[in-house]
N, C-alpha and C positions, 0 to 999 in steps of 0.2 A: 575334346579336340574334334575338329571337323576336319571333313573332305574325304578323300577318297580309302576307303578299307586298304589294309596291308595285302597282303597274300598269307600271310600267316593266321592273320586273324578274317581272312575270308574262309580259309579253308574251316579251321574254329569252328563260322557259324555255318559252312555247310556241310559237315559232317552232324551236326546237330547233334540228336537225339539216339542215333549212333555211337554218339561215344560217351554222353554226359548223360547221368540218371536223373529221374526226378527229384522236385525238390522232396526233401523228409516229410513234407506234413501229405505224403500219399496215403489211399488208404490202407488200415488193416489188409492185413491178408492170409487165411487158414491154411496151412500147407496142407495139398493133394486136395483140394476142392476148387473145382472151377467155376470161373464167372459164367451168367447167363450166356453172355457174347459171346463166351472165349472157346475158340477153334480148338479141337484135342489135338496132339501130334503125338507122334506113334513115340513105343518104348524107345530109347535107347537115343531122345533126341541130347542129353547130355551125354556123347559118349567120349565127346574128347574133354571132358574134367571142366575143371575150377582152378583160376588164378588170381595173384598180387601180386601187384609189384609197383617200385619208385616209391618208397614211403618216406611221407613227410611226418613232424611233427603230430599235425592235426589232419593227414591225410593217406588215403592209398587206394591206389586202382585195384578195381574186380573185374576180371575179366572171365567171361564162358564166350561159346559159342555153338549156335544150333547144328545139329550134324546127325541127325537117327543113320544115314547112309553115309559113315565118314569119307570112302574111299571112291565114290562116285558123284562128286561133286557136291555130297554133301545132305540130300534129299528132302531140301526145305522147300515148301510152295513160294514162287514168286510172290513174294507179299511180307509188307511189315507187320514184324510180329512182336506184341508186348509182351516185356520181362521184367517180372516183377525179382527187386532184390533186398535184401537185406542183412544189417548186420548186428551183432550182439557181442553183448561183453561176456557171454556164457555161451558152450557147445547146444545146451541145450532150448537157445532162443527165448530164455524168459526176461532176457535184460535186454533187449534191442533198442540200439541207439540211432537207427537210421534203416530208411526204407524207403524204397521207391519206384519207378516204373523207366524202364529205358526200352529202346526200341531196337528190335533186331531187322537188319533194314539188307536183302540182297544184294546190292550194291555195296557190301563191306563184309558179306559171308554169310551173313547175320548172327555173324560176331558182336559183342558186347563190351563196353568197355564204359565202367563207370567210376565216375573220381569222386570219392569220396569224402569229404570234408566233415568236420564240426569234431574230430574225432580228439581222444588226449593222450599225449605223447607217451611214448616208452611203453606201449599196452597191446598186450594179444586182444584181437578179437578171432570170430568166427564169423562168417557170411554163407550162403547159398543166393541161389535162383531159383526159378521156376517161373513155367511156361507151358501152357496147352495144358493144365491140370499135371505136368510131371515136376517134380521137384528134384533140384542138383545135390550132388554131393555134397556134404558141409568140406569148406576149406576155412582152414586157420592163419591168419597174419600177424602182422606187428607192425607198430608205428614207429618211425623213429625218436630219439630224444628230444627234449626240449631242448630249444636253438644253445640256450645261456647254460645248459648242463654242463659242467667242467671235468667231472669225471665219469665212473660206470665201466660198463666193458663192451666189447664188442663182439659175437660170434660170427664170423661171414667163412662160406665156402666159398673155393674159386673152381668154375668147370665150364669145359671148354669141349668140341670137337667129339658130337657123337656121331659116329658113322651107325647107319641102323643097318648095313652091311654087313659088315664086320662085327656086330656081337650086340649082347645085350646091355642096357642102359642099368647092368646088376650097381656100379658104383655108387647109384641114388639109392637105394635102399640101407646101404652104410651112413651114407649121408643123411640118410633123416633121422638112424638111430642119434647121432649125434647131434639132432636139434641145435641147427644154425638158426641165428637171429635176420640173417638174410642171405640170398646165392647169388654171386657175380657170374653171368653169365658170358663169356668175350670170342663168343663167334663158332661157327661153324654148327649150328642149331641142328640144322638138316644138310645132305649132300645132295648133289643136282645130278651127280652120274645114273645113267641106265642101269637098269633092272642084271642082275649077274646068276648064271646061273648054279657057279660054285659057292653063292654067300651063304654067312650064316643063315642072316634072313631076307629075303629078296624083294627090292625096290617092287612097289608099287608100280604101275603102267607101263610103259613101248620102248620109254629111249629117258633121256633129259628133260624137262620140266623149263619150257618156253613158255606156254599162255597162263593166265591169272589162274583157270579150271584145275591145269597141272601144276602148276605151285601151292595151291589148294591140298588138292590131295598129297602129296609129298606132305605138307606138315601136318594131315590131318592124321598119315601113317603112323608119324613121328609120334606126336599127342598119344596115339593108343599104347603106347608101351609103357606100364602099370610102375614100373619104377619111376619113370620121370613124371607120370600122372600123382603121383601120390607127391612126392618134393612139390609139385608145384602147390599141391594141395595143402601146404603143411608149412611153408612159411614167405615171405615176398622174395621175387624175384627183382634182379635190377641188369637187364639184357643190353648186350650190341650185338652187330650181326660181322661177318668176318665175308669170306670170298665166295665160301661153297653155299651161302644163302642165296648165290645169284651164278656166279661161273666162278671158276678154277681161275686165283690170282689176276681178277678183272681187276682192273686201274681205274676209277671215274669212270667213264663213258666208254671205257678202251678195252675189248675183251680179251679172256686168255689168246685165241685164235682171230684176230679179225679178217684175215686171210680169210677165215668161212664163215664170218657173220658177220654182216654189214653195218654200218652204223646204225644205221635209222632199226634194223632188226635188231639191234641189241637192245638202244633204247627203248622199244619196246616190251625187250626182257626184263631188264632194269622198271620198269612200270610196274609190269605183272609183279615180278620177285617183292620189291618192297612194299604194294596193296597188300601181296599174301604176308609177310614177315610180319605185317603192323594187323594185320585181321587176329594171327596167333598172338601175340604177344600182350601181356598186360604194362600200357605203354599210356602215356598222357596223348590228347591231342595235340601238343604240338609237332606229333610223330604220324602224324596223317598226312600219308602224299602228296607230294605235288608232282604227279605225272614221274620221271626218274630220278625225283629227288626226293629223300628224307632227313627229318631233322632229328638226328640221334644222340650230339655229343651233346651233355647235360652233363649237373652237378648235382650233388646229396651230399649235407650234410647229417651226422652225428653226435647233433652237439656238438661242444668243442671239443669231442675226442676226435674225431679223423673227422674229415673231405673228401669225398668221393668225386675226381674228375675222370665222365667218362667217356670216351674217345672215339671217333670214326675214323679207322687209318684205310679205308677204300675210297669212299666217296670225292676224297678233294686230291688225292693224292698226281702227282706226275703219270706218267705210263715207268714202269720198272726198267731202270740203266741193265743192260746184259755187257759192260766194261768196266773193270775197276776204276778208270778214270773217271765214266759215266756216274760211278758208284759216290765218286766225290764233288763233283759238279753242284756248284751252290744254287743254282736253279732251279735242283729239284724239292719238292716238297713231297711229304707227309700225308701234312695236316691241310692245306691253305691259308692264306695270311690268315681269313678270320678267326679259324680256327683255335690257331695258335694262336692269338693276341688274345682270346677267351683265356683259353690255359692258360696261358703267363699271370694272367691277371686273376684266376682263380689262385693260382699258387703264392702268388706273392700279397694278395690280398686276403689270407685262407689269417681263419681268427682256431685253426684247429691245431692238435697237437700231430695227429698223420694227416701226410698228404697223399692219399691214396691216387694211384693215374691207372685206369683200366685201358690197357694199349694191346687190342687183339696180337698185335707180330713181338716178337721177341725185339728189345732194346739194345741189351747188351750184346757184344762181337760176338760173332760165331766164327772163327777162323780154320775153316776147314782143308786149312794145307801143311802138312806138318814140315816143322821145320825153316826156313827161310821161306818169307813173302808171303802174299796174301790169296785165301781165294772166300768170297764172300756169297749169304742168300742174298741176292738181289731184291727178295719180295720182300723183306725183314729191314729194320731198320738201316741195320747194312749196308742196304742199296741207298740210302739217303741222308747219307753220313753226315752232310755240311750242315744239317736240321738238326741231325741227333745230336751232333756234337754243341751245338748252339744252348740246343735243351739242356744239355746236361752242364753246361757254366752255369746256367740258369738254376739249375739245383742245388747250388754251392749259397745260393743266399733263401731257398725253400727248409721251412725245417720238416725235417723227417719224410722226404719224399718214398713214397715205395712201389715201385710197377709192377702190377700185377697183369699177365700177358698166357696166351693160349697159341694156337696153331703149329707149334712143333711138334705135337704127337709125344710128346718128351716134357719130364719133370726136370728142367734146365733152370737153377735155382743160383745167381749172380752178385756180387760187389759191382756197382754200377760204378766207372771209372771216368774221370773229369776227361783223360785223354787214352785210348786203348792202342795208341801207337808206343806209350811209356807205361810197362809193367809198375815202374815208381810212382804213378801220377795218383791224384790225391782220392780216393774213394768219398763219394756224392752218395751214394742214394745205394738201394736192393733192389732187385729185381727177382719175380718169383714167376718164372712159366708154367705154368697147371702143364699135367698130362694130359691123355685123352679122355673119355670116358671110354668109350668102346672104337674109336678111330686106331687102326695099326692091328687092331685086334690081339692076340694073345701074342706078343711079339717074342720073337728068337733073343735068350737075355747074352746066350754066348756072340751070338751072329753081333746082338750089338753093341758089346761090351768091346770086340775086335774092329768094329768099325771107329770106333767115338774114343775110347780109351788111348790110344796112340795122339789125339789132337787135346790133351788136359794140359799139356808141357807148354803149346802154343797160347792156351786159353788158360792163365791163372787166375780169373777173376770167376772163374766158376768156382762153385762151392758145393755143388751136388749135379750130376747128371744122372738119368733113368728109366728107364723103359717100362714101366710098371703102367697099366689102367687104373685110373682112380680119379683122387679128387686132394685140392688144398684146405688145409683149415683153420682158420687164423684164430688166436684169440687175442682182442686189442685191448690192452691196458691205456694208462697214461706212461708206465713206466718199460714197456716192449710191447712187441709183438709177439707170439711163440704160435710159432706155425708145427702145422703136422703134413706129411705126407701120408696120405692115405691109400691106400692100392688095394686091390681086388684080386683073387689069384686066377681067374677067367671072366669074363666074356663070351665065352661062345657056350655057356648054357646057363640058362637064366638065374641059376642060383649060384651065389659066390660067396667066401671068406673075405672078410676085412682086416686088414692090418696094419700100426705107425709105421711104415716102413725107414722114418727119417725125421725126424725135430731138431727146428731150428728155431734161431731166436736174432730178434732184431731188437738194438737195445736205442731207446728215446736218447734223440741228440750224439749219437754214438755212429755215423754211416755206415751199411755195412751188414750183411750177414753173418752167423758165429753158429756156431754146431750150441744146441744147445744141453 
């Protein structure tokens, strides 16, 4: 096809070498020996880790980034710098099935981000880096099943909402004893608020994280903390980004406060935030900016055991109704038509047995007034009822839909309802809110047992509510689902207890959650 490049696939060829690695037939290369050429960089230039993530069949992103100075920008020379990668079908690199040279380029962090191909499905490998004569961490992945596989099982964690405030990121080292096959990650990676001087642990720099330098350091904080360095290390990740990636309940282009940040300053913010989110993450190029916009919502398959659709509910979304009337107003969106016309057509087109929907905000009703009438979160699906409700007809001819969702700070675990105005109406689909990991921090169980406990009468489609830090863990059959709640008994010192606090089960063709 001729004529003029897309925007998607301009950006593609001008991120280059930046995100895509050399072809395989690069040369050998001895680890801790450096080339004639090659520049040395000081110890400590891998110090935010090793990742994957989005894994295909015959594919998966490795992502490092150069960083010897994490928290000052980073302290890499102005200059592109070559990275060599590779990976094997053994920890100890005698079976390497690919290798090659990518370019770590400051105008992108000199973050790395290589898509690796030629790989065979349903297979751990191991990969590293190295760069300036130092060699990375070994990290561990997995690919996914082949397309036409009909059965197998599925391990996936669900976690959402680490405040590096508020406590430590202890609920990933539970989680990698329990070696998940992959972690859904649905928002809130990093927090944008100021440095506090009662936190557990305390923001990084002055204030808020407005320029690309300060969104930088902000995830480079994040990265160093040895729990989530190691999960990343140990199996693929499959990320979206939620609100505190950029500001507190931003809408599209519309910030929490635009009273004090202007448009054109915000879109600026929105630039920086999502350069920096897509610099950390181990993400395809089609997830390279375009100035304040990114392309996030994508699809994974599992074979024909589940479909992973995964969702952007900030980006396209209306500005948030603050009126219940507002709340119902068929005008507002979500998603964006395209959005949605994507999903529908994933779901109804889905050749899988789960239809998994990763939707950062809570789905199901939250009716947080006891007794007669309504009072609803605005930012949560809630506020944009005439869509959710639309969606969820639409789940009535989806087999086995299931929404997996974060940002409550709460394990709010649902029977997703075709109508929440009729407690009779017919049960569509589950719904599973992860808790935090470290957001809420060690929370008050009485404080919230007396808040939430009085509104279960209002809300009968709930099936579990809970304040616990932790993590979800599914395991997907053809024939359920049987999730865990997972919890941690602190957060506020790095070491922690793990516990099932709660197993459920979702049963194939069956809508609905059930205590299992």
């Amino acid at each position: 096809m001729t004529g003029a490049l897309s925007p998607d696939r301009r950006r593609f060829l001008t991120a280059g070498a930046a995100v895509l690695g050399a072809a395989a037939s690069a040369p050998l290369w001895q680890p801790g020996t450096a080339g004639a050429a090659e520049t040395a960089l000081p110890d400590g230039v891998f110090a935010l880790g090793v990742a994957s993530g989005d894994p295909l069949p015959d594919g998966i992103v490795l992502w490092t980034r150069l960083a010897p100075d994490p928290l000052n920008g980073g302290g890499m020379p102005a200059a592109v710098v070559p990275v060599e990668w590779e990976i094997a079908e053994d920890e100890r690199f005698r079976r390497t099935v690919r290798r090659g040279v990518a370019r770590a380029r400051p105008a992108y962090g000199h973050s790395v981000h290589v898509d690796v191909r030629g790989l065979r499905p349903e297979r751990a490998y191991w990969y590293r880096f190295r760069a300036g004569g130092r060699l990375s961490p070994t990290g561990r992945t997995r690919t996914a099943p082949d397309p036409h596989r009909e059965g197998g099982s599925l391990r996936m964690a669900l976690a959402s909402c680490q405040n590096w405030q508020h406590g430590y990121f202890t609920p990933y080292a539970d989680m990698l004893a329990q070696d998940p096959d992959v972690v859904l990650f649905v928002g809130d990676y990093i927090y944008e608020s100021a440095p506090s001087a009662t936190a557990v642990r305390r923001h990084e720099g002055t204030g808020e994280p407005y320029t690309l330098a300060e969104y930088r350091n902000r995830y480079a904080q994040y990265r160093t903390d040895p729990d989530l360095a190691a999960m990343h290390a140990h199996a693929p990740w499959v990320v979206t980004f939620d609100d505190h990636e950029v500001d507190n309940d931003f809408a599209g282009e519309v910030p929490q406060d635009p009273d004090k940040q202007a448009h054109d300053a915000f879109v600026a913010r929105l630039t920086a935030a999502y350069q920096a989110y897509y610099e950390h993450m181990p993400v395809r190029a089609a997830a390279v900016p375009n100035g304040p916009h990114i392309r996030m919502h994508r699809r994974l398959d599992f074979g024909r055991l589940a479909r992973l659709n995964v969702l952007d509910t900030r980006q396209f979304r209306s500005d948030q109704a603050t009126t219940q009337a507002g709340a119902q107003d068929p005008s507002l969106t979500m998603l964006g038509a395209g959005q949605k016309r994507w999903l529908l057509d994933g779901l109804h087109g889905s050749p899988a047995r789960w239809n998994l929907i990763a939707s950062q905000i809570m789905m199901a009703e939250t009716d947080l007034l006891p007794g007669d009438g309504k009072l609803w979160y605005y930012d949560a699906w809630d506020g944009y009822q005439a869509e959710r409700n639309a969606l969820l007809q639409e789940f009535r001819s989806v087999r086995n839909p299931v929404v997996l969702s974060g940002d409550r700070h709460l394990t709010m675990i649902s029977d997703l309802k075709a109508d929440f105005t009729d407690p009779d109406s017919a049960v569509v689909g589950a719904e599973f809110v992860g808790t935090s990991v470290s957001s809420n921090g060690d929370q008050d169980q009485a404080a919230f047992h007396a808040q939430w406990d009085p509104l279960k009468a209002d809300n009968p489609h709930w099936k579990l509510i809970d304040a616990h830090r932790g993590y979800h863990l599914f395991d997907i059959g053809r024939g359920g689902i049987d999730a865990r709640v997972r919890a941690v008994d602190t957060v506020v010192a790095p070491r922690a207890s793990a516990r099932t606090l709660a197993a459920l089960r979702v049963e194939a063709d069956v809508p609905g959650v059930h205590t299992a």
